[in-house]
DSSP file (Angstrom, degrees, kcal/mol; ACC not computed):
  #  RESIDUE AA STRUCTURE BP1 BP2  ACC     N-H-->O    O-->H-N    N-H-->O    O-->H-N    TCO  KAPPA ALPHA  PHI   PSI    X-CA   Y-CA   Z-CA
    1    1 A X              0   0    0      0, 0.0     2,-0.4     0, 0.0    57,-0.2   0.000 360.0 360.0 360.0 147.9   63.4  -37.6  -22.1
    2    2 A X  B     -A   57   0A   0     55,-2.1    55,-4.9    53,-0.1     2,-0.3  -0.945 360.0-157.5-122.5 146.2   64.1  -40.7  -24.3
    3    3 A X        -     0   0    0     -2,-0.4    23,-0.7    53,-0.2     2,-0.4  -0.907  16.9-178.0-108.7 132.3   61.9  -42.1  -26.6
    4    4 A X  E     -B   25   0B   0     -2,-0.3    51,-1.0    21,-0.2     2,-0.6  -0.996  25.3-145.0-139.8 137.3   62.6  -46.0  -27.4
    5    5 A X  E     -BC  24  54B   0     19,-2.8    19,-1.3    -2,-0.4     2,-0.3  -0.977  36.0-169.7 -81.8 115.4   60.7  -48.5  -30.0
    6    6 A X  E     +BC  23  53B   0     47,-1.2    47,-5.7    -2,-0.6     2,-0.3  -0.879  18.4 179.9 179.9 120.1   61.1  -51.5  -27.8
    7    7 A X  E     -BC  22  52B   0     15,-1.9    15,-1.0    -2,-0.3     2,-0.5  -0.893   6.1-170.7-155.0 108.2   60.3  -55.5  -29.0
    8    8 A X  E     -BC  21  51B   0     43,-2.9    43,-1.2    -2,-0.3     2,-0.4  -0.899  27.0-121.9-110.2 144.4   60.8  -58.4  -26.6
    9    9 A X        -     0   0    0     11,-1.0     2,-0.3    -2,-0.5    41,-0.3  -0.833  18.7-142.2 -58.2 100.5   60.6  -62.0  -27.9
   10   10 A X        -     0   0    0     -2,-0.4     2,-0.5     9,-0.1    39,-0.3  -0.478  27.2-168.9-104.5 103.9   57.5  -64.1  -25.6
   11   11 A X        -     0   0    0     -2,-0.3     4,-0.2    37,-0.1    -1,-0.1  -0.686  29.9-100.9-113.0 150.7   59.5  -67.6  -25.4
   12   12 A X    >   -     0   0    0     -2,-0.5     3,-2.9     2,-0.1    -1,-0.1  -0.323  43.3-104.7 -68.7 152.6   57.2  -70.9  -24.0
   13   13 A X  T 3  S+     0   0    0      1,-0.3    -1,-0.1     3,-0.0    -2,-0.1   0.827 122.1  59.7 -48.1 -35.4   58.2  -71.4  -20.1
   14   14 A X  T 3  S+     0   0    0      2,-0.0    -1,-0.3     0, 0.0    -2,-0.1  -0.125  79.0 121.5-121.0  26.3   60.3  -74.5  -21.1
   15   15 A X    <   -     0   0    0     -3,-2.9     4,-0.0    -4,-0.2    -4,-0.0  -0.404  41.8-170.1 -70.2 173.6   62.6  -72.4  -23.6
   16   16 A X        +     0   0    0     -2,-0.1    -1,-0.1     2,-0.1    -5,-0.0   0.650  60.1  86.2-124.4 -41.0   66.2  -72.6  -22.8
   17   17 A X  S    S-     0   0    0      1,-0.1     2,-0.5     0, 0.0    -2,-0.1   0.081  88.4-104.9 -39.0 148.4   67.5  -69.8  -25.3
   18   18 A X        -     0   0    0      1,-0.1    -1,-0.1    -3,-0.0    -2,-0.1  -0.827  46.8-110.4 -91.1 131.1   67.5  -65.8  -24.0
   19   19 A X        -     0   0    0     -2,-0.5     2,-0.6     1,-0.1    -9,-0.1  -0.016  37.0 -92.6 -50.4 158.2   64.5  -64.1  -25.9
   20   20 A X        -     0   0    0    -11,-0.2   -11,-1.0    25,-0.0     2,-0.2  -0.806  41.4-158.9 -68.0 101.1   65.3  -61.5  -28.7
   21   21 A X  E     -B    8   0B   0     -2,-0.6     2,-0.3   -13,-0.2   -13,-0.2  -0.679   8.5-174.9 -87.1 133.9   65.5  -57.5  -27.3
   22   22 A X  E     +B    7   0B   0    -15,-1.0   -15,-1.9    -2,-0.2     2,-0.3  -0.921  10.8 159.7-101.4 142.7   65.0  -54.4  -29.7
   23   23 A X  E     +B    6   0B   0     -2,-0.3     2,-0.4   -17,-0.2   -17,-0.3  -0.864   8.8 179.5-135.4 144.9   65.4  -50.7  -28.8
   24   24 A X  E     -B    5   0B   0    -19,-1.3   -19,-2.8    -2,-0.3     2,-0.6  -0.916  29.4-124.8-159.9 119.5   66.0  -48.4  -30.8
   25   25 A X  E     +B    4   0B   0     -2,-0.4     2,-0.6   -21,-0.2   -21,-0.2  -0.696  33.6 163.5 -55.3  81.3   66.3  -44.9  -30.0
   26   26 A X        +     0   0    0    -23,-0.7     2,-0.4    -2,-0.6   -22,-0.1  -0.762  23.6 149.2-129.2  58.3   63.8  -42.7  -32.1
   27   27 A X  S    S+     0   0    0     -2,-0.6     2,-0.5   -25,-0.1   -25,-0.1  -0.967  76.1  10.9 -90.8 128.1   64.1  -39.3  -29.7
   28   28 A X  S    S+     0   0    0     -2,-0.4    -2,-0.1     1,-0.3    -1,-0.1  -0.440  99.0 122.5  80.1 -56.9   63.6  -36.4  -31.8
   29   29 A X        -     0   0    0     -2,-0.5    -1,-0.3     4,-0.0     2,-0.1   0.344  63.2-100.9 -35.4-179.4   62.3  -38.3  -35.0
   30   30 A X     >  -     0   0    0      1,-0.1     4,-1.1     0, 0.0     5,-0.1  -0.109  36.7 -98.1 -93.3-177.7   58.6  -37.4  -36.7
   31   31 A X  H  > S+     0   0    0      2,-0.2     4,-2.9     3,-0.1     5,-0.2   0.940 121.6  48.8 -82.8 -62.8   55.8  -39.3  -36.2
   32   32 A X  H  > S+     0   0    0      2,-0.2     4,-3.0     1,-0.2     5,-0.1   0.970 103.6  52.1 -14.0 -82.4   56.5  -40.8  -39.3
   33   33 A X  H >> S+     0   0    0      2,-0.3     3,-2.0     1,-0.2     4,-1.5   0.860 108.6  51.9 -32.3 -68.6   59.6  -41.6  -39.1
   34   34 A X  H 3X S+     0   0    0     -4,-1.1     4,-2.1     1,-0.4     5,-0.3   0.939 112.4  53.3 -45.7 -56.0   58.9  -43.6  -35.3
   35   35 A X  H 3X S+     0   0    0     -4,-2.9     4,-1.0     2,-0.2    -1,-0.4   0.912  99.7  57.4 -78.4 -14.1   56.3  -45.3  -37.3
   36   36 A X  H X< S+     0   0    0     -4,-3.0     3,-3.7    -3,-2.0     4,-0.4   0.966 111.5  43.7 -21.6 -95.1   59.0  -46.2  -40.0
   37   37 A X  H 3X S+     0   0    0     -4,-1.5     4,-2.2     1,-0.3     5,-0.4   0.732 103.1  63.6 -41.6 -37.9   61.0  -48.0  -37.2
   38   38 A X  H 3< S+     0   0    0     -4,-2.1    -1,-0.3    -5,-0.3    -2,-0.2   0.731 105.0  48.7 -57.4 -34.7   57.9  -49.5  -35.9
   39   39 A X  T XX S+     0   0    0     -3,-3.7     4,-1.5    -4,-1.0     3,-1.2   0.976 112.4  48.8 -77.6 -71.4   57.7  -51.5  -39.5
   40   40 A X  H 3> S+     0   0    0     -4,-0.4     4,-1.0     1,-0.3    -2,-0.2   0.511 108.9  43.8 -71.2 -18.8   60.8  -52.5  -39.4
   41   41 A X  H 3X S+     0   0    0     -4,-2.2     4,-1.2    -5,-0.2    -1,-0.3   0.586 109.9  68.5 -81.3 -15.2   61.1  -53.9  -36.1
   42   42 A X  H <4 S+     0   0    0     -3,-1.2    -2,-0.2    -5,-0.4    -3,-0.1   0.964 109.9  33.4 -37.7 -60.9   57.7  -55.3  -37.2
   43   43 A X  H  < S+     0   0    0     -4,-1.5    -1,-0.2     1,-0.2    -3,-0.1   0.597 103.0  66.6-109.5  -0.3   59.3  -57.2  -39.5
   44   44 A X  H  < S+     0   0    0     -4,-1.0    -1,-0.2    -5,-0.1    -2,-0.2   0.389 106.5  46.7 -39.4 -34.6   62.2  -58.0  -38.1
   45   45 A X  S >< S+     0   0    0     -4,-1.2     3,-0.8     3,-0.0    -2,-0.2   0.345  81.4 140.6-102.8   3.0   60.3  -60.2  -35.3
   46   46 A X  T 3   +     0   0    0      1,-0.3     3,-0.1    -5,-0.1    -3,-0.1   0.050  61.1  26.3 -38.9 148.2   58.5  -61.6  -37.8
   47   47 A X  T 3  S+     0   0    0      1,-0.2     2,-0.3     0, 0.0    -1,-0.3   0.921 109.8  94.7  69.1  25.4   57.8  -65.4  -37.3
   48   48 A X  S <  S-     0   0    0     -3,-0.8    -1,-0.2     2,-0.1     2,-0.1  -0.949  79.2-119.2-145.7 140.9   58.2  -64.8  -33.3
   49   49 A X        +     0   0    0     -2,-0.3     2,-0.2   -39,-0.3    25,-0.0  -0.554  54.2 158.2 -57.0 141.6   55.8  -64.1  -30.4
   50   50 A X        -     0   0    0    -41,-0.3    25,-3.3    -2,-0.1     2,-0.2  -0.676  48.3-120.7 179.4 155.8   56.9  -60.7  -29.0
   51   51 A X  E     -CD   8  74B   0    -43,-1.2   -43,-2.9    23,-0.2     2,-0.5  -0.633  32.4-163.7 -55.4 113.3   55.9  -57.4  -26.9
   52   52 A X  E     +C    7   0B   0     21,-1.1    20,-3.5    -2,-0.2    21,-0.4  -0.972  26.0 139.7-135.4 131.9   56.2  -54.4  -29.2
   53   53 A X  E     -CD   6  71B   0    -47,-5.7   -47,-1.2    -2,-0.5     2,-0.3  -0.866  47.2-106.7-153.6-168.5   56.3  -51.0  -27.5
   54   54 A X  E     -CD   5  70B   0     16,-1.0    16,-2.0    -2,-0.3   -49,-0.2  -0.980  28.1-146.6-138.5 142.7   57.6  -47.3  -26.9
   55   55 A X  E     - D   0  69B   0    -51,-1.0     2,-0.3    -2,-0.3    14,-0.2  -0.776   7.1-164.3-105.6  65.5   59.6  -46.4  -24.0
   56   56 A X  E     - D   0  68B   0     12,-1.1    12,-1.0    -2,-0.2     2,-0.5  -0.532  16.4-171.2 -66.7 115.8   59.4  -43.0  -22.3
   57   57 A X  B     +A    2   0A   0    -55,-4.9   -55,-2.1    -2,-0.3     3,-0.3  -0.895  21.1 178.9-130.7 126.8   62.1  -42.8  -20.6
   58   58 A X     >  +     0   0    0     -2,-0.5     4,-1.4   -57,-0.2     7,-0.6   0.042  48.5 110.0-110.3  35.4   62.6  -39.9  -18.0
   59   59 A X  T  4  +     0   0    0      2,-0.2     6,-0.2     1,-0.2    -1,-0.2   0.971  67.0  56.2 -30.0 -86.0   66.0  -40.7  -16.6
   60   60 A X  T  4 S+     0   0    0     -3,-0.3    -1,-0.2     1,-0.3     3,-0.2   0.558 110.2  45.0 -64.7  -1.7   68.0  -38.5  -17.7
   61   61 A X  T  4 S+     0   0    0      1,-0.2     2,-0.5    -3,-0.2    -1,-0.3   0.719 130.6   3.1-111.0 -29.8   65.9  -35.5  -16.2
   62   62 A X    ><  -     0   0    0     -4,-1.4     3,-3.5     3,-0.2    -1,-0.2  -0.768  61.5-140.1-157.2 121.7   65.3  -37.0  -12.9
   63   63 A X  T 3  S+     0   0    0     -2,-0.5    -4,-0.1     1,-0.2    -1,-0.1   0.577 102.1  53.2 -35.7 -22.6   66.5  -40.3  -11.5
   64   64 A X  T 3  S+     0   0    0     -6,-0.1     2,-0.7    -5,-0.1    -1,-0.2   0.550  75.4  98.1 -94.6 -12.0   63.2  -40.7  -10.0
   65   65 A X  S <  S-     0   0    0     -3,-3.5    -3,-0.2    -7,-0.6    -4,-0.2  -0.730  71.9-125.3-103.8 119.3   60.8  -40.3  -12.5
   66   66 A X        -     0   0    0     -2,-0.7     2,-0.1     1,-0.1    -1,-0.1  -0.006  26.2-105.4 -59.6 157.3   59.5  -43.7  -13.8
   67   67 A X        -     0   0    0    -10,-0.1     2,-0.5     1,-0.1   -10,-0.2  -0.477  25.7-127.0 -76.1 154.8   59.6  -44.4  -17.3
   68   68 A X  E     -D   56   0B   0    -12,-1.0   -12,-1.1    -2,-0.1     2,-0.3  -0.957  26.1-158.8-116.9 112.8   56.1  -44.4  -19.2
   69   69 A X  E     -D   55   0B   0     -2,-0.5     2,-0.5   -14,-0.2   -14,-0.2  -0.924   5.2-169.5 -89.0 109.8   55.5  -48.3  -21.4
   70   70 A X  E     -D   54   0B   0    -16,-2.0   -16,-1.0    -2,-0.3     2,-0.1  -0.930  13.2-141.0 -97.5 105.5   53.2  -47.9  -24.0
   71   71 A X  E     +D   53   0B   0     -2,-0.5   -18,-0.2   -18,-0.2     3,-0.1  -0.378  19.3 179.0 -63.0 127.8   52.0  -51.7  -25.7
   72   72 A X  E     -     0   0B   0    -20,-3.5     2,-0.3     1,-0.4   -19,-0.2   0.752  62.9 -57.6-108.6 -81.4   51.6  -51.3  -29.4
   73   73 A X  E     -     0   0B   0    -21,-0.4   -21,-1.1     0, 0.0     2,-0.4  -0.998  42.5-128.5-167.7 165.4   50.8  -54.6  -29.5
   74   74 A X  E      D   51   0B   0     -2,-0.3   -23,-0.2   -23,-0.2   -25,-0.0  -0.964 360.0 360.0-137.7 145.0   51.6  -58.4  -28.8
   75   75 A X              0   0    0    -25,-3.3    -1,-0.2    -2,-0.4   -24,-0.2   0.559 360.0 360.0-137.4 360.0   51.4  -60.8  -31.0
């Protein structure tokens, strides 16, 4: 399984621009740590609308098994 810190940009219907994506790959890290990354994409989107989450992603052990989205928060 992969673990991803995940932050999409929430852009008004009538944008024209492609939103802003983060992931970042925090599999194996601490709790700490993930919440490290979690500040710094924090504040990286600063001054933006966006979807900040974690990505369980179960791919790579079976093709079938959906990934698990957990919403940290939108702001």
């Amino acid at each position: 399984m992969r673990v991803y810190v995940e932050a999409y940009e929430v852009l008004p219907p009538e944008a024209t621009e492609e939103p802003d994506f983060i992931r970042i790959d925090v599999t194996g890290l601490s709790e700490g740590e993930v919440q490290d990354v979690i500040n710094i994409v924090r504040e990286l989107m600063k001054g933006t609308s966006y979807t900040l989450q974690l990505h369980y992603c179960y791919h790579d052990e079976d093709p079938v098994k959906p990934c698990n989205i957990i919403v940290l928060e939108t702001v």
